[in-house]
C-alpha positions as CSV (number, residue, x, y, z in Angstrom):
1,X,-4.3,6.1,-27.3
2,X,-0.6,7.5,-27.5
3,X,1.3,6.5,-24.4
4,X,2.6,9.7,-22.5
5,X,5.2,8.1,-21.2
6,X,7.2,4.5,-21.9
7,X,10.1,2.0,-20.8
8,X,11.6,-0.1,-23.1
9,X,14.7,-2.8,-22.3
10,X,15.2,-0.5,-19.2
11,X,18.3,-1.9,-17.4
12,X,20.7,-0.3,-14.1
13,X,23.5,-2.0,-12.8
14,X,25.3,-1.1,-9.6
15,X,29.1,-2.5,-8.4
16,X,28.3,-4.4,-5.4
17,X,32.5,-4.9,-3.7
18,X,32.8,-7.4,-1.4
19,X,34.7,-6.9,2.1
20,X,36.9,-3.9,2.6
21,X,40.7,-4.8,3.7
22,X,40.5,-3.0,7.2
23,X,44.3,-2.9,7.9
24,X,47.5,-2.1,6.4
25,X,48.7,-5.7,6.9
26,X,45.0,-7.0,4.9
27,X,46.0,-4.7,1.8
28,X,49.9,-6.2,1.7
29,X,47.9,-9.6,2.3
30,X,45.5,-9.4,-0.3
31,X,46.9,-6.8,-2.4
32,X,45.5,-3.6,-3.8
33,X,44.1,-5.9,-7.0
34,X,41.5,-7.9,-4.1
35,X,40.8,-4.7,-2.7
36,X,39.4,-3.1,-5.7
37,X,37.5,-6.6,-7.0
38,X,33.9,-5.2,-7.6
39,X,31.1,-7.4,-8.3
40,X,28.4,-6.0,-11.0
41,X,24.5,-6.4,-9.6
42,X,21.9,-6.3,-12.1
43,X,18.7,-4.0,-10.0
44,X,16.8,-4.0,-12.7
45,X,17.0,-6.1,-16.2
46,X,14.9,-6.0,-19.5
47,X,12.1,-3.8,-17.6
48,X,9.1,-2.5,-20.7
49,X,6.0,-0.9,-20.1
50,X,3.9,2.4,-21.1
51,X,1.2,4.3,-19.3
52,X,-1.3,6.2,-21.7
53,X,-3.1,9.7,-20.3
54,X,-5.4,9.4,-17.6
55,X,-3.8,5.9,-17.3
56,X,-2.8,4.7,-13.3
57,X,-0.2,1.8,-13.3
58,X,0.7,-0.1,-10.3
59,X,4.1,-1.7,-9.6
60,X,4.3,-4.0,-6.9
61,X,7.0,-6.7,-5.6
62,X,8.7,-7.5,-2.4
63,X,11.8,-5.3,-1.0
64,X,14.7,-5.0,-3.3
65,X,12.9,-6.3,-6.1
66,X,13.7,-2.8,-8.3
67,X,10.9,-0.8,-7.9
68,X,13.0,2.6,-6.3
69,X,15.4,2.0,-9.1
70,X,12.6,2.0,-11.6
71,X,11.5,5.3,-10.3
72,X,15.0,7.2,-9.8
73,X,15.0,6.0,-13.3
74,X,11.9,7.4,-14.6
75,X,12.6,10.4,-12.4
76,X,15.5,11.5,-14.0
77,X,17.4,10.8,-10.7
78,X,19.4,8.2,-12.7
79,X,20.1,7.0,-16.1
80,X,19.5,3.6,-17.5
81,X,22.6,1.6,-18.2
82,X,20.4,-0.3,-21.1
83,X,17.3,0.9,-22.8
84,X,15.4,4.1,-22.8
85,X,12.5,6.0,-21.6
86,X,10.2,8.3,-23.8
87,X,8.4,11.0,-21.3
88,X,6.1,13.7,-23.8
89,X,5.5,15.2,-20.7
90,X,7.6,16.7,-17.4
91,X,8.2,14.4,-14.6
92,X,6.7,14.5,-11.3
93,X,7.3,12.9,-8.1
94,X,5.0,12.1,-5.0
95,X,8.2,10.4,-2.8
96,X,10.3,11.5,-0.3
97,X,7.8,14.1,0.9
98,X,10.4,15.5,3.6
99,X,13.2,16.0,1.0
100,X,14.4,19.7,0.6
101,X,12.1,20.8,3.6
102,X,14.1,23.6,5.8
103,X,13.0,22.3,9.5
104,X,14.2,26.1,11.2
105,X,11.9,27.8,8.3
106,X,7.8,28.2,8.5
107,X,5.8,25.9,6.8
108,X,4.8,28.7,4.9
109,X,8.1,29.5,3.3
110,X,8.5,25.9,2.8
111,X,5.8,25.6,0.6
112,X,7.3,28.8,-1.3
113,X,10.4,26.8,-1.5
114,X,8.7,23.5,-2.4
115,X,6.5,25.0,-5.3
116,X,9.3,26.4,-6.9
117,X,11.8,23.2,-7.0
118,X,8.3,21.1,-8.2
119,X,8.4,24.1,-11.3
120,X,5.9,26.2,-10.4
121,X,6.5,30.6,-10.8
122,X,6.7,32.4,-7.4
123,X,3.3,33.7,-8.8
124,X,1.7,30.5,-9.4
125,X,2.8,29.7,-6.1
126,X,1.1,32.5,-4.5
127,X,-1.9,31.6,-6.6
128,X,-2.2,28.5,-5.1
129,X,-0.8,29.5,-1.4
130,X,-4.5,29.2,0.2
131,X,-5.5,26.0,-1.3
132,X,-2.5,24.2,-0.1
133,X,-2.8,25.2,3.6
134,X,-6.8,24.5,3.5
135,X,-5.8,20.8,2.0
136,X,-3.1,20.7,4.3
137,X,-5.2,21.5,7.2
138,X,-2.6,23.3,9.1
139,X,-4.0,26.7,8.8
140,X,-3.5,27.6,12.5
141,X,0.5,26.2,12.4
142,X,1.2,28.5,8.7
143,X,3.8,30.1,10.2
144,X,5.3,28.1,12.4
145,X,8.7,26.4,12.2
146,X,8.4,22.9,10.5
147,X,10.9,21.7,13.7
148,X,7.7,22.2,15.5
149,X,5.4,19.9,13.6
150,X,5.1,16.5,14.0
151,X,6.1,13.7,11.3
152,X,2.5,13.5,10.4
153,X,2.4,17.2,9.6
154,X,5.1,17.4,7.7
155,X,4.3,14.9,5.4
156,X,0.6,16.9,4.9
157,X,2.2,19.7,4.1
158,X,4.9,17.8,1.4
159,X,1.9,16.3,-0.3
160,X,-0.5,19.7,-0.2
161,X,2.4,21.0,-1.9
162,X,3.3,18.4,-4.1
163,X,-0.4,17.8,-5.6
164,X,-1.1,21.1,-6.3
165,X,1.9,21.4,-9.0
166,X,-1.1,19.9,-11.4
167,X,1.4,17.1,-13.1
168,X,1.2,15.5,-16.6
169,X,3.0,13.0,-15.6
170,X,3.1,12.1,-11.4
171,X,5.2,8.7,-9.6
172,X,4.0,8.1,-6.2
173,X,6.2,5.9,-4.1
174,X,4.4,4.4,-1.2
175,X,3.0,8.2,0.3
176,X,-1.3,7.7,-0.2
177,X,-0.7,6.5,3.7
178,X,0.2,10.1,4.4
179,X,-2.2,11.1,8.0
180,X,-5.4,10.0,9.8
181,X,-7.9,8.0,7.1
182,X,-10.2,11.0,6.3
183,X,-7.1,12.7,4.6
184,X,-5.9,9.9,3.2
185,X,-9.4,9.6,1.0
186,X,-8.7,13.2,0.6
187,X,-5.2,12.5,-1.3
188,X,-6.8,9.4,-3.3
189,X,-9.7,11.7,-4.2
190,X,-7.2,14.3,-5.5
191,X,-5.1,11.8,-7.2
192,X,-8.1,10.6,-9.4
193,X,-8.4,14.1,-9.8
194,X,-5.5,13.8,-11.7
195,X,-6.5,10.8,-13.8
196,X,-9.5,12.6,-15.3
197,X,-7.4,15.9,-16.0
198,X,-5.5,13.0,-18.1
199,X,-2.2,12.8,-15.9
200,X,-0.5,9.2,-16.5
201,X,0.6,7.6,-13.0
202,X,3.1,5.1,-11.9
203,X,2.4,4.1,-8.5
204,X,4.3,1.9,-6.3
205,X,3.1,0.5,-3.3
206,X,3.5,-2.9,-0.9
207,X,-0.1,-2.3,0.0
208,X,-1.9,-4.9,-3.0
209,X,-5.3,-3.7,-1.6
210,X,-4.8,-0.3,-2.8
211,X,-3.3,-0.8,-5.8
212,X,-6.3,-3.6,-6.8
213,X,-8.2,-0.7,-6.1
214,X,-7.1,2.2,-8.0
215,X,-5.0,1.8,-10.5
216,X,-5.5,0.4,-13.9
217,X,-2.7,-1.9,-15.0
218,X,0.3,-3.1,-12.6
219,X,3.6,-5.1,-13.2
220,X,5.2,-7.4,-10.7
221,X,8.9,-6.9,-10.4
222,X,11.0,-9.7,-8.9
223,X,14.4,-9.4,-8.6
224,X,14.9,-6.6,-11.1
225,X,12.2,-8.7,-14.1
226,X,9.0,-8.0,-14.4
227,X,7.2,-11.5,-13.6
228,X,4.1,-10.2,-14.3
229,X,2.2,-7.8,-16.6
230,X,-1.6,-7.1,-16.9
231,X,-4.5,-5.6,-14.9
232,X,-4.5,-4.8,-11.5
233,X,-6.4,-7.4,-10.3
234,X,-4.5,-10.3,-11.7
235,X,-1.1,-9.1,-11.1
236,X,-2.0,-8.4,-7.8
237,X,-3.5,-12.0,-7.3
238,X,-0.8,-13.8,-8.8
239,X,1.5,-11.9,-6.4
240,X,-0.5,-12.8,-3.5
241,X,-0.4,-16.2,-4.2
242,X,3.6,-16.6,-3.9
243,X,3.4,-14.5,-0.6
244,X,1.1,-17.3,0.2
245,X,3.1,-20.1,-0.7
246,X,6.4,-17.9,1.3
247,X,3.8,-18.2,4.1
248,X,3.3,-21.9,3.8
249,X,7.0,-22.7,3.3
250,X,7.5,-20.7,6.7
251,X,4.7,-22.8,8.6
252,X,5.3,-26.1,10.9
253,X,3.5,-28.6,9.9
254,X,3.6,-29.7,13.8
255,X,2.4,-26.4,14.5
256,X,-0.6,-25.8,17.1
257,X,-4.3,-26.6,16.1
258,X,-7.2,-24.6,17.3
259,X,-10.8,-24.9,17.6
260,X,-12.3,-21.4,16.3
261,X,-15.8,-20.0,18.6
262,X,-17.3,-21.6,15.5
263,X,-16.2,-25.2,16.2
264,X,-13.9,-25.2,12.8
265,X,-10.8,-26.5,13.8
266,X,-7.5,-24.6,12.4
267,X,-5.0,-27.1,11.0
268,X,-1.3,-25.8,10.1
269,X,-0.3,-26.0,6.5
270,X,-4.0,-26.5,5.2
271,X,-6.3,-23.4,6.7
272,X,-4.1,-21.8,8.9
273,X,-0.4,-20.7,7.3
274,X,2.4,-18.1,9.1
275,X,5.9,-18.1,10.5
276,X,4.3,-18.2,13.8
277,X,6.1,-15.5,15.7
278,X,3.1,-14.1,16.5
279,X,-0.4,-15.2,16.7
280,X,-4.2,-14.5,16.2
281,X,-6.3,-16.1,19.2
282,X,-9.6,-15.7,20.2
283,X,-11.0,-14.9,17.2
284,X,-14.8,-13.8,17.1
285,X,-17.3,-12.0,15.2
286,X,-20.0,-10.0,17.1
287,X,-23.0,-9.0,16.3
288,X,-25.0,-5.6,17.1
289,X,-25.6,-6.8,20.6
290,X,-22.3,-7.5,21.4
291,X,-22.3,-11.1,21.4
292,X,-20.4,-13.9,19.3
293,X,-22.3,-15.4,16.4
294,X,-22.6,-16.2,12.8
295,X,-25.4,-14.9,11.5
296,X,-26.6,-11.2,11.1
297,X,-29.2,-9.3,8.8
298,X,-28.0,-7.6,5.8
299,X,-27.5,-3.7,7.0
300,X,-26.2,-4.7,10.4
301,X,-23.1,-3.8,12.2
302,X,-20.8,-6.4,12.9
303,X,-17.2,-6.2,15.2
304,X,-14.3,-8.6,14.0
305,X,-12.3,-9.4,17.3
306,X,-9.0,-10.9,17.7
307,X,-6.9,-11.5,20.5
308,X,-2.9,-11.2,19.9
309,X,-0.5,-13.5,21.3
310,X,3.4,-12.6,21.4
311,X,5.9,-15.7,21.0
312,X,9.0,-13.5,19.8
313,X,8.8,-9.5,19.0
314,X,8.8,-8.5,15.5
315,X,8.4,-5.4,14.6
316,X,4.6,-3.7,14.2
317,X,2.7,-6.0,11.6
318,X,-0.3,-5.3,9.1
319,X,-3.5,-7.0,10.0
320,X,-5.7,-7.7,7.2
321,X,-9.1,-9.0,6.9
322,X,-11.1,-10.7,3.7
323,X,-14.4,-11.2,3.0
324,X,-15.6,-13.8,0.2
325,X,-19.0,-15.2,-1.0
326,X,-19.9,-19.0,-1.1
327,X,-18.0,-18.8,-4.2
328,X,-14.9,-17.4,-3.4
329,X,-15.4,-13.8,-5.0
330,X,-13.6,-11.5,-2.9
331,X,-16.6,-9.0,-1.3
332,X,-14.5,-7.2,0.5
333,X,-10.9,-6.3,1.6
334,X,-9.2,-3.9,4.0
335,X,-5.8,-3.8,6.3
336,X,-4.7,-1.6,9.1
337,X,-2.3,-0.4,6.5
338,X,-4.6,0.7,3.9
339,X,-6.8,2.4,6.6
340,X,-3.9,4.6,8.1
341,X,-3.8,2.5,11.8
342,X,-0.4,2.0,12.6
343,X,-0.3,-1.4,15.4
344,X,1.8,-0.7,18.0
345,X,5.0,-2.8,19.1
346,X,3.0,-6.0,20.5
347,X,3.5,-7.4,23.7
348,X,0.7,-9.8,24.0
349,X,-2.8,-9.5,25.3
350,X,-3.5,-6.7,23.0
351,X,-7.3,-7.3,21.3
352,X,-7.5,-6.1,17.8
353,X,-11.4,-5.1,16.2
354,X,-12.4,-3.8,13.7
355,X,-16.1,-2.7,14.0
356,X,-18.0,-2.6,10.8
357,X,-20.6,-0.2,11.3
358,X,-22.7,-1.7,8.5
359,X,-22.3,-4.5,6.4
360,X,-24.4,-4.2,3.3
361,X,-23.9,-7.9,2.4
362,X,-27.1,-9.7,0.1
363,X,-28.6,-12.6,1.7
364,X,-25.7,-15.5,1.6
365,X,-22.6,-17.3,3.7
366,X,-19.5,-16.0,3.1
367,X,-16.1,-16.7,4.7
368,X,-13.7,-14.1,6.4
369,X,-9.9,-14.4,6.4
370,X,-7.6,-13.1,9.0
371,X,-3.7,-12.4,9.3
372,X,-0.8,-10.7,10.8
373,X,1.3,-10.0,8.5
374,X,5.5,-8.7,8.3
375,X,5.5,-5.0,7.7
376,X,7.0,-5.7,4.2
377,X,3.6,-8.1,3.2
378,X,6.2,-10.7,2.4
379,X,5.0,-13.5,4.3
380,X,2.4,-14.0,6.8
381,X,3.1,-14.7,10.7
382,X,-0.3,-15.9,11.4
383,X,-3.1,-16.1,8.7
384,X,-6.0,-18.1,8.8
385,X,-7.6,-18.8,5.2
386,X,-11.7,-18.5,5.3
387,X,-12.0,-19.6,9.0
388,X,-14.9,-18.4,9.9
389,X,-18.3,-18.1,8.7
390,X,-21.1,-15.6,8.8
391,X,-24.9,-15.9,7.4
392,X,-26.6,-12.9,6.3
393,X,-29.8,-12.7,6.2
394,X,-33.1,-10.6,4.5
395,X,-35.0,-10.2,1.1
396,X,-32.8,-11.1,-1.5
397,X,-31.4,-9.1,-4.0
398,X,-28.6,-9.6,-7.0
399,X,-25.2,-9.6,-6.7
400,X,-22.6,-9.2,-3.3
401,X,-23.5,-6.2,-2.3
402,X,-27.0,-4.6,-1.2
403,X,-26.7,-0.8,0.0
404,X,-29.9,0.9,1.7
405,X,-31.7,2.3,-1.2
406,X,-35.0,4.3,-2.1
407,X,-36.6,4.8,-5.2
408,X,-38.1,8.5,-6.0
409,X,-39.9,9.8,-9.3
410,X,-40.0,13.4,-10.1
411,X,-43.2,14.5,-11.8
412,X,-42.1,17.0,-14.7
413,X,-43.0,20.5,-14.0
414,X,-43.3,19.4,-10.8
């Protein structure tokens, strides 16, 4: 298929200067030629890729590695220094969802304001006026100031608005963590909306879960290159495996062993990797009745429990959890990122769960992983690699998963 929209060679360069003479006396000192020296800083180099219709391409890499640039670049926001990009479409953009919003004017007159910037007619804006609101869900706050709303409120209305411009064409810049979880399945539902209306997506995120899960392709950028190219899944693997090896550079081999509930004992550098500032303790898994164990029946709830210790503040992590089979194929994967739960600034003591309601496992062991991880996914402070293990039981059945399921046979005519 004819890509819709493609990169090729793309390159930006920005003048980085060093330190500023602050007095009079520096600039006779060093003279107006030091003050002026300007270093040039390559933010992105050599970048190539295209995205067909109905195509969803992820681009993922650590802070600073080039992936705003590569969007004000496709955006229009700013022009490539080297190379070029071919868009047979207009350009749309799911970022800054607070830009251009006028905080003393309703949300209502916002999203007249909003529609219109994003290309829509006044009329089509009108059109469209109810369904926004509804997806919005701020129907009783319409006509409100936006000063009056709360951060999470704004940022529904920015994306009501924004998704209902129908786009050829749409980058999203980490914004499908936009209110509580129920609305944020209601923005992925309406992004692969998009995808089968044929609308080609570049979508940047630090959350490697999401991406894995919807988009098609993804590229790696590291330090302005791409370092990787290919599907979701195995760019997103091989990028998880150097935040891994970050994590292990970061840990003390004299660090503190641990016996898990399970009697596995946690050995620093080989099962259990992190910086350390902050730890996972007490780690259990509970079963329907409440109590620690290791073995459940396929269907049954179970509650992953951990215990946080503080040994310096950091800022509010991600906690993530991982399930694999006996032979290491992930099952399962979720983080308090990609499920909209924001961890507050830990003191220590706090208890972390996550209850599972049911867990339609097949019959098997598997492993579950645990971390705390820096709010930027770049290294780990406490993550223990398939430390504890859990035995489903029950009829057996193909493959990792085994959903509740009935069988029913319509007669015809009947």
């Amino acid at each position: 298929m004819q890509p819709i929209l493609r990169a090729e060679g793309l390159s930006k360069a920005f003048l980085h200067r060093g330190r500023h003479p602050m007095t009079f006396r520096s600039f006779v000192e060093g003279g107006w030629r030091a003050a002026g020296r300007a270093e040039r800083f390559w933010a992105l180099r050599g970048v190539g890729f295209d995205v067909a219709p109905g195509e969803m391409l992820g681009v993922v890499g650590h802070n600073g590695s080039g992936k705003s640039t590569l969007l004000r670049l496709l955006g229009g926001v700013m022009q490539p220094d080297e190379g070029r990009i071919e868009a047979r479409a207009p350009v749309n953009g799911l970022l800054d969802l607070n830009t251009g919003m006028h905080l003393d004017l309703s949300g209502r007159e916002n999203i007249l304001i909003s529609g219109v910037l994003a290309g829509l007619l006044r009329s089509e804006v009108r059109a469209r006026f109810d369904d926004i609101v509804a997806f919005a869900e701020l129907e009783p706050f319409i006509d409100e100031p936006v000063r009056t709303y709360s951060a999470g409120m704004r940022l529904r209305l920015g994306f009501a608005t924004a998704v209902h411009v129908r786009p050829r064409i749409l980058l999203i810049d980490e914004v499908l963590a936009v209110g509580d979880a129920a609305f944020q399945r209601k923005c992925v539902q309406r992004i692969g909306q998009f995808r089968a209306e044929g609308c080609a997506i570049v979508f940047i995120s630090h959350d490697m879960g999401q991406v894995e899960q919807i988009c098609d392709r993804a590229i790696w950028l590291d330090h302005g290159h791409v370092r990787a190219s290919g599907s979701a899944a195995e760019v997103v693997s091989a990028y998880k495996s150097t935040l891994m090896e970050a994590s292990r550079k970061l840990t003390r081999p004299d660090g503190p062993q641990a016996v898990t509930f399970q009697g596995r004992t946690l050995v620093a550098g080989e099962n259990r990797i992190g910086s350390g500032e902050v730890t996972l303790e007490q780690v259990r898994l509970l079963g329907p009745d409440g109590a620690a164990t290791g073995a459940i029946t396929k269907g049954q709830g179970l509650v992953v429990q951990a215990r946080v210790r503080v040994h310096r503040p950091v800022p509010p992590p991600y906690f993530s959890i991982t399930i694999a089979d006996a032979g290491g194929r992930l099952c399962f994967d979720t983080n308090s990122q990609v499920d909209g739960i924001a961890l507050p600034d830990l003191k220590g003591g706090e208890t972390i769960e996550l209850d599972l309601e049911r867990l339609d496992l097949s019959p098997g062991t598997y492993s579950f992983s645990l971390g705390l991880w820096q709010s930027d996914w770049t290294h780990a402070y406490d993550y223990h690699s398939d430390a504890y293990l859990l035995e489903v039981s029950g009829a057996a059945s193909k493959g990792p998963v085994a959903p509740p399921r009935k069988w029913v046979i319509h007669r015809s005519g009947a």
